[in-house]
Every structure is written in structure tokens, then in C-alpha cells.
N, C-alpha and C positions, 0 to 999 in steps of 0.2 A: 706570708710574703705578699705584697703589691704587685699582683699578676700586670697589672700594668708597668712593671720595671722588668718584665720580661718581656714586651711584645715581642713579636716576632714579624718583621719586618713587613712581609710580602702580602699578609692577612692582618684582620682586624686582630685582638686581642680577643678572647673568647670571653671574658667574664661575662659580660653582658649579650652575649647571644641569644635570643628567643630559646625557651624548653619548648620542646615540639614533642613531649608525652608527661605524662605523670604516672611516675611506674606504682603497681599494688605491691606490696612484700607478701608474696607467696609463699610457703614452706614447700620444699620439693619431700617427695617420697624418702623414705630413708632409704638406705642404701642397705646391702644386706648383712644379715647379721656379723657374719665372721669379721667386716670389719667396723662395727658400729662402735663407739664409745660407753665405757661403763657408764651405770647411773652416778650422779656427779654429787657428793657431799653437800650440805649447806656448810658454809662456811659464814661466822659473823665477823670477822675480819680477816686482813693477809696475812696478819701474824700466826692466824693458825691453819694454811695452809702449808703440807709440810717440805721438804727439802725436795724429794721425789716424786709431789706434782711438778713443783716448780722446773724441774729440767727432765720431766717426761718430753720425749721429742712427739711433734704434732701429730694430730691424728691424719690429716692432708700438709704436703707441702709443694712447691713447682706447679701449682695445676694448669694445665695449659689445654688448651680445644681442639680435637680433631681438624682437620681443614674445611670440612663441610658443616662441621657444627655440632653433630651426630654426636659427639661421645668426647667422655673429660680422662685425661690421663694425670696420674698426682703419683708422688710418693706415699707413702703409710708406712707404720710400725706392724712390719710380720715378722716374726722370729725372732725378735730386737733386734734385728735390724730394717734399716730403711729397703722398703721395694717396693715394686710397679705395679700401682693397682690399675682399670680401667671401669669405667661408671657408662652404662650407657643410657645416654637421656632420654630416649624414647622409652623403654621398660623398668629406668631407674637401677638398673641390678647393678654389680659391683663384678670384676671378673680381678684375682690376681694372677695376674701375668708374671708373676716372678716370685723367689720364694728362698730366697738366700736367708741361710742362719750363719756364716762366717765372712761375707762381703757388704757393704753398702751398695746401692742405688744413688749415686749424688748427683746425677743432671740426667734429663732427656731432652727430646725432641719429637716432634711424630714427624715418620718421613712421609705415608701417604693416612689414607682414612684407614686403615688396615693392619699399618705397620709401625713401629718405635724405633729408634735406634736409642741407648742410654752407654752410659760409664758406668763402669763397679770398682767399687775399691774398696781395701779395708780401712774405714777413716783413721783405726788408730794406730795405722802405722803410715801415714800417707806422707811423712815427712822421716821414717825410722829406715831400718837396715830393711826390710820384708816388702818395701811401698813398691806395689807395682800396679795397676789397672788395664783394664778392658774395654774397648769400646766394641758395644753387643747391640744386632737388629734381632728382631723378636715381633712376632705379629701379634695381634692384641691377646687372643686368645692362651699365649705364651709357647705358641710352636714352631718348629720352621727357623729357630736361633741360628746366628752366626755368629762366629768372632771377625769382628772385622779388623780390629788392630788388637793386641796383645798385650802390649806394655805401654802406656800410656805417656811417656817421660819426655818428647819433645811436642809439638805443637800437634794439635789435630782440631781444627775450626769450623762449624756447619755453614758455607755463605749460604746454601737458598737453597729451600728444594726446588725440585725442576715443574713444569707445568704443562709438561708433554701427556701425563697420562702414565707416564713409565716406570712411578715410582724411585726413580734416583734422587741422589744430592749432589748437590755442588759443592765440594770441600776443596780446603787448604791443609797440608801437610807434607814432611820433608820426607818423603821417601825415597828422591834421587840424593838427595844430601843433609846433611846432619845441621847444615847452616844457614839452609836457604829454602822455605816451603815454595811449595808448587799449588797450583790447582787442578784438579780432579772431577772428572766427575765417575759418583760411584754408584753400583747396583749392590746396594745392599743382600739380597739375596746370593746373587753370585759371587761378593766379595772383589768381582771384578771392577778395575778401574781404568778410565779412560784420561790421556795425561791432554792439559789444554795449554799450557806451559810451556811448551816443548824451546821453545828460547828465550825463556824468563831471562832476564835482566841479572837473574844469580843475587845471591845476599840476598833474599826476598824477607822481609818482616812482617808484613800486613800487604793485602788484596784487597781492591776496590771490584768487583762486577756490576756492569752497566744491568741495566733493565729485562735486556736480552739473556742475561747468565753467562756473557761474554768477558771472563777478566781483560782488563782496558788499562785498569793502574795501581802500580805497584812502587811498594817502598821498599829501598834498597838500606842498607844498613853497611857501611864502607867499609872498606880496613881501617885498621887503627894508626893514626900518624904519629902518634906520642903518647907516653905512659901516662901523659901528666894533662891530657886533651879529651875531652868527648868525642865520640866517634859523630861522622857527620854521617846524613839522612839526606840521600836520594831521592827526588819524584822521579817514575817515568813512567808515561803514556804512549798506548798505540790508539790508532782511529781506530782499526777492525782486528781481525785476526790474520788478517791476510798484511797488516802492514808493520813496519818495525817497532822496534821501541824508541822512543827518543826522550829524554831528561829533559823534564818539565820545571825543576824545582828545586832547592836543597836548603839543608838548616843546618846547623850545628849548634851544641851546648847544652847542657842540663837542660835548660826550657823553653830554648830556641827551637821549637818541635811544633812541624806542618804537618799534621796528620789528616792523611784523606780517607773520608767519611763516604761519601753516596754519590750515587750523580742525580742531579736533578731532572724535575720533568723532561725539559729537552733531551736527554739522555749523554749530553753533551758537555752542560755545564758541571764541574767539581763541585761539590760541598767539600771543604777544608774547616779545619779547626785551627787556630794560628792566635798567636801574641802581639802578632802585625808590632814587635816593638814595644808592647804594652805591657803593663806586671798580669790581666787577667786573659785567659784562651777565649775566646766566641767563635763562632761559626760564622762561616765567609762564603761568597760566590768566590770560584776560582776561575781566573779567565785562561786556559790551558794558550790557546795560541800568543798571547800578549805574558805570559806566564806574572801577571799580577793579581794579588788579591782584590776583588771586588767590594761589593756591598753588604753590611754586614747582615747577617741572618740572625742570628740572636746571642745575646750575651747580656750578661748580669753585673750588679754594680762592685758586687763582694765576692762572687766566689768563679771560677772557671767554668767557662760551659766550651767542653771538650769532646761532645758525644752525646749521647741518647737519644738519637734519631730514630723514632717511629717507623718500619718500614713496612708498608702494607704486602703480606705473603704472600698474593698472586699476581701482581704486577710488579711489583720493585720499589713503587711510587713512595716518596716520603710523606706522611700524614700528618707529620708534628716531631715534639723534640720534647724528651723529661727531663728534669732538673729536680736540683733539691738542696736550697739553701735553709731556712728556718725549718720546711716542713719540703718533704717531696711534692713531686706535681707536673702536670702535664698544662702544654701547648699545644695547638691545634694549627695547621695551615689547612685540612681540612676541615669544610663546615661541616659536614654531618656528624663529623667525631666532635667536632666541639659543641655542638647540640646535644649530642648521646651526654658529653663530661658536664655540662650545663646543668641536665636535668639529673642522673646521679647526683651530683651534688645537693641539688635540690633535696632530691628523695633522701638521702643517705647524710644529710650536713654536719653530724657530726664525727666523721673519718676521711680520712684521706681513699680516694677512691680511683682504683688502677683499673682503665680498661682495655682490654687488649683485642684489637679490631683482626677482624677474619676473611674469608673472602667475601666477596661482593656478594654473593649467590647465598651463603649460610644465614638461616634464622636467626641463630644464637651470638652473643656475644659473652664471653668469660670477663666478671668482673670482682677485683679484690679490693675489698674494703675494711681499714685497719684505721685504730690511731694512737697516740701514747699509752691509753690505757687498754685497748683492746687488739687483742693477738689477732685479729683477724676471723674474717669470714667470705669464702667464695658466695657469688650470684650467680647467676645466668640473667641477661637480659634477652628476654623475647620478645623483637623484632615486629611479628606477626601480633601479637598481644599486647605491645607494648608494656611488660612486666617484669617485675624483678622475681625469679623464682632463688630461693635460697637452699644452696648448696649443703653447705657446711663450714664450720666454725675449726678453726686450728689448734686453739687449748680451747673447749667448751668449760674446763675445769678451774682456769683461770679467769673470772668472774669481772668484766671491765667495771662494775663498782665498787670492787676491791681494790682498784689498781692504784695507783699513785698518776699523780700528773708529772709532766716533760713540759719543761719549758728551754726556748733559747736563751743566752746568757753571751753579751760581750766584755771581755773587758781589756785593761792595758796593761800592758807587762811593762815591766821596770823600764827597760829601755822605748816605750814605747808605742811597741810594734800591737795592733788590737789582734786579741785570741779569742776565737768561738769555741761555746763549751754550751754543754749542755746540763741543766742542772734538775735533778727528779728531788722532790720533795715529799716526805711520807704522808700519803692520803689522812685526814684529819688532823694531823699537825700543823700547827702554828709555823710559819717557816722564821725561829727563834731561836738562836743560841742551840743549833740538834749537832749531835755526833756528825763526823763526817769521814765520808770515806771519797777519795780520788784516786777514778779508776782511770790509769791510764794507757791508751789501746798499744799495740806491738806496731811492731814495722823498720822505724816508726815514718818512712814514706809512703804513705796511705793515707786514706781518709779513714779513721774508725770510727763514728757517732754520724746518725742522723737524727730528723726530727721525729721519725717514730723510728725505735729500734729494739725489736724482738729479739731477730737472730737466729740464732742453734740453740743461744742459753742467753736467756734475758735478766744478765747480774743486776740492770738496776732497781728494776722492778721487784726482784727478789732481797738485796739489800735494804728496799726503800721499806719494804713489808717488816721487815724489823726494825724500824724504828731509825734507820739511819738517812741523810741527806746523802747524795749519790751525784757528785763534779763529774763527768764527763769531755776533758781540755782535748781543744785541738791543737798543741803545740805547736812551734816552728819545725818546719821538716813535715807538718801533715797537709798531704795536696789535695788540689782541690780549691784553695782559698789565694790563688797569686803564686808567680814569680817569688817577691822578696819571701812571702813566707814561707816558703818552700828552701832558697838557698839558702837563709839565715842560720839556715840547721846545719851550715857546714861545719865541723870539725867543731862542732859545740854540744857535743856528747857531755853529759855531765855540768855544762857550764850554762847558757844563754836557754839551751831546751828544758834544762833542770829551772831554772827559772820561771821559766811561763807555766809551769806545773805549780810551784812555789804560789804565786804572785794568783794565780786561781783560787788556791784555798783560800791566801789572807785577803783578796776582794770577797769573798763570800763572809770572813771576820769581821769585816771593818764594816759592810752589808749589814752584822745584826744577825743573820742567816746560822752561822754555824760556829761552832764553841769552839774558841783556839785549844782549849784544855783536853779535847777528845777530838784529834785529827788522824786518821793514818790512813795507807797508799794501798791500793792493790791493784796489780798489773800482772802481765805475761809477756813473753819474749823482751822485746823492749821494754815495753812497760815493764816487765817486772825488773831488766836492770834498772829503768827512772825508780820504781820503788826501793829497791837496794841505794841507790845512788842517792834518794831524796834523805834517808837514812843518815846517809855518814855526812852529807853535805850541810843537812839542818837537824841539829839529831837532837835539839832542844824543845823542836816543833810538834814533831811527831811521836804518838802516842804506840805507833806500831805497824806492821808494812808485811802483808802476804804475796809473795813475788811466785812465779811458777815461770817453768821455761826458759832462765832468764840469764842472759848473759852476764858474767859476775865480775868481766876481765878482759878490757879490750883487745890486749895482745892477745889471748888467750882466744879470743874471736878471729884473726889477722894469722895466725898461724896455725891452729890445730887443722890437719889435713882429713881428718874423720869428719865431716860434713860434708852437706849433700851441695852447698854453695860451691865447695869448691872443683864440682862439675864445670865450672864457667873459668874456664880456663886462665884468664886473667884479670878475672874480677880482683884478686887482692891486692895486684899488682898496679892499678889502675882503678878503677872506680871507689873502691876501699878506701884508697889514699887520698883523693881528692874530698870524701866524701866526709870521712870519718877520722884519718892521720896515717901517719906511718907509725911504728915502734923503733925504728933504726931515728928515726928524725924526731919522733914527738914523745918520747919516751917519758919525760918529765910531766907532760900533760896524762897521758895515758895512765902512768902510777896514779896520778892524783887523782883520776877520775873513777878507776876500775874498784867497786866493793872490797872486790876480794884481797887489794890492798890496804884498804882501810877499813879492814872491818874494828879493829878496835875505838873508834871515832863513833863505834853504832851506842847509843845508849837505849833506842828503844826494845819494844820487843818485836821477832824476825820469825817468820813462818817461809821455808822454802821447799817448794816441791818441784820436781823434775819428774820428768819420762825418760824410762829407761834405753827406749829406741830411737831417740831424740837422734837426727844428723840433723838438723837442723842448728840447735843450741845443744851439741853434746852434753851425756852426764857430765862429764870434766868441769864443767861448768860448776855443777854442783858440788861436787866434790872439792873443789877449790874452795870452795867458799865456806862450804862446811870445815874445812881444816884449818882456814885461816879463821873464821868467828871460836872454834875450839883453840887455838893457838892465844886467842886475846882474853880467854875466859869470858867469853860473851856467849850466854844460851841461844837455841837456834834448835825452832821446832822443825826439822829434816826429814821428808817423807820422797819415797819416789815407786812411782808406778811401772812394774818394771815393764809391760805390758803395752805403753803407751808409748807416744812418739811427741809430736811439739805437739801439745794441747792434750786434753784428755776425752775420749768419745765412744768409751763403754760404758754402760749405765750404771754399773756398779761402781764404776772408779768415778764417774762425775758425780755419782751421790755420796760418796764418801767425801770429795774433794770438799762437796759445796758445804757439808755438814762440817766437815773440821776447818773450813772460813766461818760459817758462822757462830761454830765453839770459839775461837779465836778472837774473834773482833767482838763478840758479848763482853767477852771477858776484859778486854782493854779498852773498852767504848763505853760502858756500859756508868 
């Protein structure tokens, strides 16, 4: 991307910054043994790396920095599963702090130089009937635990630790009501909490705290006026603690959405994210007393910039904003960070390079550098040396000269409207007439694909390693990229969204790129209904379609009361309908769209797997779909894990899953 199509208003643009070091690549100390990587194969190409490197989960992941610099906290593989290890950088040694063999580790924090707070959960049921989580402080050495919340299921948000010396946090969560968080501040140790909230504004969704750790502004989230309406969004602002609330602000609509961000240096001025009326989000001055949006702070030509404020962790100060339209990347309103990102890039110019700034006082800064082909590797830069010492590598096993290259890819859909997609092409291959597969991500209101994208399980780089070209569409309905392309996805399940998946594959045909004669889908939740649904809709096109998770039956989605959706007490009644249709009202669209209605329309061949603890995309799902491709005399390779929930995240069931895909797509692609 033209970092000059992101300046950021108030500061120059960093490209051009002066380097003010030239760092050496250091090799740091290993780490100790219990958690070191085995000695690593040669491999002379990807194809012959096997299934179970490929989705071995990383040796580090999350690494984040003490506060003073002192010491790295990461995930690792102990027990199969993910836990807390700690490194500390003056001795080099490794300490695991946590040691679970039936929970994950999926986020932390450190609350002081001393202490962690993390979540546990079991990831394969985290969407099943058994999902429940912890959120657990823990001192590095792994003593001294607490439970500090229990079950994980409404909101629980870190705004800041404190800077008193006292080791608390500053949290948001609903523990006076089920519908509206508070803030808090908590001593992890005691479990005890102090409420700062005491006459919140009620409906609270989101928390602004000033500089001070003083929450100041709050987003309200209204009653509902009509089934058939978006609920409208509240600002309000106090000056102090000492003074009221008063409504600053309001929005309404699917994307009509003033989301407040930071407060600026003054400690006064808002940073808002807003559409100001526009199809793309940027960031704004908000003038709280004149209640108008100001001048813009930054925003991009193509895609929404909603968020990724830099916040420096011992002042509050904002440093910069990340973004990531082609390729991720950072902005700088501070000059020192934009000199440190300057010279990283210098040093490191072939990866994208994330640095995450510490306090003022600490040596060390934690930095992650990754890029299409390589999974990553932590650094340390030191400050005092001006050095890059090198951490650790995240697959050392997956070899970035093996990897396949990522490139951007635009193009226009039938009506239109231009779709970003990402397309990976097998390393040594001609990019000519190659099998192809289009993976298309779930949701499907999300963003799924960036310009580097690993992940938990990096299918393209693993699909690409055999031989196949790897689409990655960001259809209508995936946000991130505007207003229209976001609503266009209204009630075009099956139709306008099935399309720009379509109209993907045949611009990479008509490209040159990829062989109409060897095309098929492979997706999850949504995406595996788009692959079901690209099936019956084009069923001359496609060669063959592995779906998992996947919704097979709109209505079937709109009414089964066994999911964990329908917690949200009138989501079906209301956002469903506006979003996706009714079955009392659209019934005639919804047959026609739903697989499970039309499986006899399928001529290719169909691979389906489900999890068994799925509320998310109930088995029913499955089941339906299996009985209707059996009612049509249509084969249908039917597997399901009973074991798992939406997605799959035990080692054994995602190395069998990823092996009978690529038995599968050999066999049809081939």
C-alpha cells in the first residue's frame, strides 16, 4: 500500500523519516529445553511436508512484554494444549507458568511486572453445549492463582492497567446487569472490585477512559423501537467524576455507527470513528461541547479505518493507528515509533514488522515480523544497543522458502460492485491454467483474509503446497471495505453474495490463471453453506465442494431453538429478518436458496463434516442435508466429530480433517 494514502493528519507521514539506528540480528540464548523445538527435517519442497506439521499449533504465540521490559509472556504447546510460558530476558530461561492438559490458554495480559491475568477455555467446545471459560490471575512463577470471573459468556474487557504501583486493572463488565457493563477497577489478587460507574448512563456497550483511568464516555445501546429498525447508539459524556452525564451524540442504522475510540492529548478532545455520511469509517476529532465531528485523523481510500489506535501503556497517550488494506501496517503520530518502524523496516525489509512500544523507562521493545511466506518471528529490540536480538520463530518447521507467495487481487462482480480477494499461487508454478480451490471465510459479516494470513491453521499455504491455486473472496456482507459493500449482503444469501464468489473464480479463468475444468469450494459456517450453495446454484462449474460447519437450510437456521444465537433474545425476530429474510414472508426465496432443498441440482462431488457439539450451526444441519443428498441418490462423503463444536481444535481431529481434504480434492482436482 502507498503509506502516503494513509497520512495521518496531525504528523508527517513516516515513510520517509530519518533511521536513527541500524540494528545487528542477534541470535538470543535458547530458551530451555522443555520448551525448545525438535530438530526440524529437510524438506526439498511443501509438498513433502506432511499434514501434521502443517497444522502443528506454534511453538510461541500472543508474545507480549512485561511493563518494564524484563520478561516475555507467549503461549506454547504443553500438554497439547496451549499454555503460559514466561522467558526472562536477562537469564534467557523459560518458566511455565501453567500446565493444563484439558483447557486452552487463548489470551492474556500482564497486569504488573510480576503478574498475568489470562482466559481458559476448552477451544473445542467454545461454541458446543460444555463452552464455558475463566478468566485466571496467576504470578509468573504460576503461584498465588485466582479465579477471577468463572464463566466467561457476557463481556469482560481490560481498559488499562493502573499506574499507581498497585497492581490493579481497569475493567469493563456487567456484573450489576446482564445488559449493560460497568467499569471497575479490580485487584486481581483479592478478586475484590471497586465499581467507578455507579450511575452509568445503563445500556452501556463500550467505555472510553480519559488518560487519568477516569471513565468519561460511554455508549449506550437503546431500546428497540421496531422489529423492523436498528437499535439507535447513544454518546454520553461527563467532564469529571464528580459531574453528570449528558448525551453527546447518537447514530442509528446498520452503519450509521459513531464509535468512540481515545481521547486525545488534551485529554479532552474525542477520537470518534464515523461515516460522517460517507460509504468508508475514518477517524475524526470530536468537538464534545459543539457535538460536531471535526478534522479528519486518518482514513483510507478503500477500506474502513474504524479502530487500531496505538495506545501507549503508561500514559494513555495515542502513538499511531494500524491498518491493513493490501498488506498490514502501522502509522506513527509519534516520531520516535516512527523512527524505530523506519529502521525495522530497513533492517527486516522483507516482512511486515509489528512493533509494540513499552514504557518510556524500559530498554526492550517486542517486535513481530511475518510475511506471506513466513509464519513469523519475535525480536527484542534494544534500545541501549540499538539491536535486534532474535527471539523465536513460530513454525521454525515451515521453511518461508517453501512457502508459496500472497498477492492482492481486485476485481468486478457481475453487477458491478469491486471484490478484494486474495489469491496464493503454488511456489514454482507458472500461475497457468492450475486447479483451483475457493475458500470461502464464515460469518459472513467479518472480514476473513488479510495480506499475510497464518492464523490457527494456514489452509492456503497448505493447499497451495499441493499443487493447487488458493482464491481467498471478500464478498458483499464482508466488512471492513465500505458501507455499500457491507449492506449489499442484505437478504442475498444464496443470490448477489453467491455471485461475487462465482464471478472470482471465472476472473481468475478468463485471467489464464486457473483451469475452469478443475474448480471446487471449500468453506466453514458460511462459507461452507456458499460452498453447498455454489454447488446447486452452478453445479456445471464446479468440480466439487468440502463444506464443514455449514448451514444447509435457512429456515432451519431462523427457527431451530438449540443454538447458542438464540441467547440474544430477539435477534431472530429482528436483525435476522432484516438481515437475511423471514420464512413466514420469504419462504419462496429461502427454498430456493437452502442446499438442503436442493440437493438433487448438486451434480458435483460433496464432502460434509460437522461437530457434534456444534450450537452454533447445530448437527440438524447436517443431518438434513445428509438425508436430503440420500433422498436424491446423490453421494455425500458425511463425517462428524463428535467431540467438537463450530470448528475443529484437537490435534487429532484437525489432522484427520485436513488429511481427508486433501484425499478429497487430489482426487477431484487432480
Amino acid at each position: 500500500m502507498n503509506l502516503a494514502l494513509f497520512c495521518l493528519i496531525r504528523v508527517r507521514c513516516v515513510a520517509r523519516l530519518p533511521m536513527f539506528f541500524l540494528p545487528a540480528l542477534l541470535v538470543m540464548a535458547p530458551v530451555s529445553a522443555q520448551l525448545a523445538t525438535r530438530a526440524m527435517p529437510a524438506y526439498a519442497s511443501a509438498a513433502e511436508i506432511p499434514v501434521s506439521e502443517f497444522f502443528r499449533l506454534p511453538s510461541y504465540s500472543q508474545m507480549a512484554m512485561s511493563p518494564d521490559g524484563g520478561k516475555l509472556a507467549a503461549l506454547a504447546p504443553i500438554n497439547g494444549r496451549e499454555n503460559l510460558v514466561v522467558i526472562d530476558l536477562e537469564t534467557r530461561k523459560s518458566t511455565a507458568t501453567t500446565s493444563f492438559n484439558s483447557v486452552d490458554v487463548n489470551w492474556f495480559t500482564w497486569v504488573d511486572n510480576g503478574r498475568l491475568i489470562f482466559r481458559a477455555s476448552n477451544r473445542q467446545l467454545e461454541t458446543g453445549v460444555g463452552r464455558r471459560g475463566a478468566m485466571i490471575a496467576i504470578d509468573v512463577d504460576g503461584q498465588n492463582s485466582r479465579n477471577i470471573a468463572g464463566d466467561i459468556r457476557g463481556g469482560f474487557d481490560i481498559l488499562s492497567r493502573t499506574r499507581d504501583g498497585s497492581g490493579e486493572l481497569i475493567v469493563s463488565t456487567n456484573l450489576r446487569d446482564l445488559d449493560s457493563d460497568d467499569v471497575y477497577r479490580l485487584n486481581t489478587r483479592t478478586g475484590r472490585t471497586k465499581l467507578l460507574t455507579f450511575d452509568s448512563p445503563g445500556r452501556v456497550v463500550a467505555w472510553v477512559i480519559d488518560q487519568t483511568l477516569e471513565p468519561r464516555v460511554a455508549l449506550r445501546l437503546e431500546p428497540r423501537e421496531s422489529a423492523s429498525k436498528p437499535r439507535r447508539r447513544t454518546l454520553w459524556h461527563r467532564k469529571s467524576a464528580n459531574d453528570s452525564w449528558a448525551q453527546i451524540g447518537e447514530s442509528a442504522g446498520d452503519v450509521d455507527r459513531m464509535l468512540p475510540l481515545a481521547f486525545d492529548e488534551d485529554n479532552q478532545t474525542l477520537l470518534v470513528s464515523s461515516r460522517n455520511q460517507g460509504d468508508r469509517s475514518a477517524v475524526y476529532r470530536y468537538d464534545i461541547s459543539s457535538k460536531r465531528l471535526g478534522e479528519v485523523v486518518a482514513q483510507h481510500p478503500w477500506i474502513d479505518v474504524a479502530g487500531g489506535l496505538v495506545i501507549h501503556p503508561g500514559n494513555g497517550r495515542v502513538l499511531g493507528i494500524r491498518h491493513s488494506a493490501e498488506m498490514p501496517g502501522a502509522s506513527w503520530f509519534d516520531e520516535r515509533y516512527a523512527a524505530i518502524q523506519a529502521g525495522l523496516d530497513k533492517a527486516l525489509p522483507n516482512t511486515v514488522n509489528r512493533v509494540t512500544p513499552g514504557d518510556d523507562a524500559a530498554r526492550f521493545l517486542l517486535v513481530f515480523a511475518q510475511s506471506a511466506t513466513d509464519a513469523g518471528t519475535y525480536y527484542i529490540f534494544d534500545s541501549q544497543k540499538r539491536a535486534l536480538d532474535r527471539v523465536a520463530a513460530t513454525r521454525e518447521w515451515l521453511p518461508p522458502a517453501l512457502m508459496s507467495e500472497r498477492r492482492f487481487v481486485m476485481y468486478r462482480a457481475r453487477d458491478g460492485l469491486n471484490i478484494p480477494a486474495w489469491l496464493t499461487v503454488p511456489r514454482g508454478a507458472e500461475a497457468k491454467n492450475l486447479p483451483l480451490i475457493v475458500h470461502v471465510h464464515g460469518g459472513p459479516w467479518v472480514r476473513g483474509y488479510q495480506g499475510v494470513q497464518w492464523g490457527r491453521w494456514p489452509d492456503a499455504q497448505f493447499f497451495a503446497s499441493r499443487g493447487y491455486a488458493v482464491l481467498e473472496p471478500e464478498p458483499r456482507g464482508s466488512v471492513g471495505f465500505g458501507a455499500k459493500h457491507y449492506q449489499s449482503s442484505f437478504k442475498q444469501w444464496g443470490l448477489a453474495m453467491q455471485d461475487d464468489i462465482t464471478d472470482g473464480a471465472l476472473h481468475l479463468v478468463n485471467q489464464g490463471i486457473a483451469d475452469k475444468s478443475r474448480m471446487c469450494l471449500f468453506g466453514g459456517s458460511y462459507g461452507g453453506y456458499a460452498t453447498l450453495q455454489g454447488l446447486v446454484k452452478d453445479p456445471d462449474l464446479w468440480k466439487c465442494g468440502h463444506a464443514y460447519v455449514a448451514v444447509t437450510d435457512i429456515e432451519l437456521k431462523q427457527n431451530v431453538t438449540w443454538s447458542d444465537t438464540a441467547r440474544y433474545s430477539d435477534y431472530y425476530e429482528t436483525d435476522f429478518k432484516r438481515w437475511i429474510g423471514d420464512a413466514a414472508t420469504d419462504r419462496e426465496r429461502f427454498d430456493a436458496t437452502s442446499p438442503a432443498k436442493n440437493a438433487a441440482k448438486i451434480k458435483a462431488a460433496v464432502m460434509l463434516t460437522m461437530g457434534g457439539q456444534d450450537q452454533r450451526v447445530p448437527i440438524v444441519h447436517g443431518t438434513t442435508m445428509r438425508d436430503a443428498m440420500e433422498k436424491a441418490g446423490k453421494p455425500l462423503d458425511y463425517h462428524v466429530y463428535l467431540d467438537e463444536a463450530h470448528g475443529f481444535n484437537g490435534h487429532a481431529n484437525v489432522v484427520d480433517f485436513y488429511t481427508r481434504t486433501e484425499r478429497f480434492f487430489a482426487k477431484h482436482l487432480k
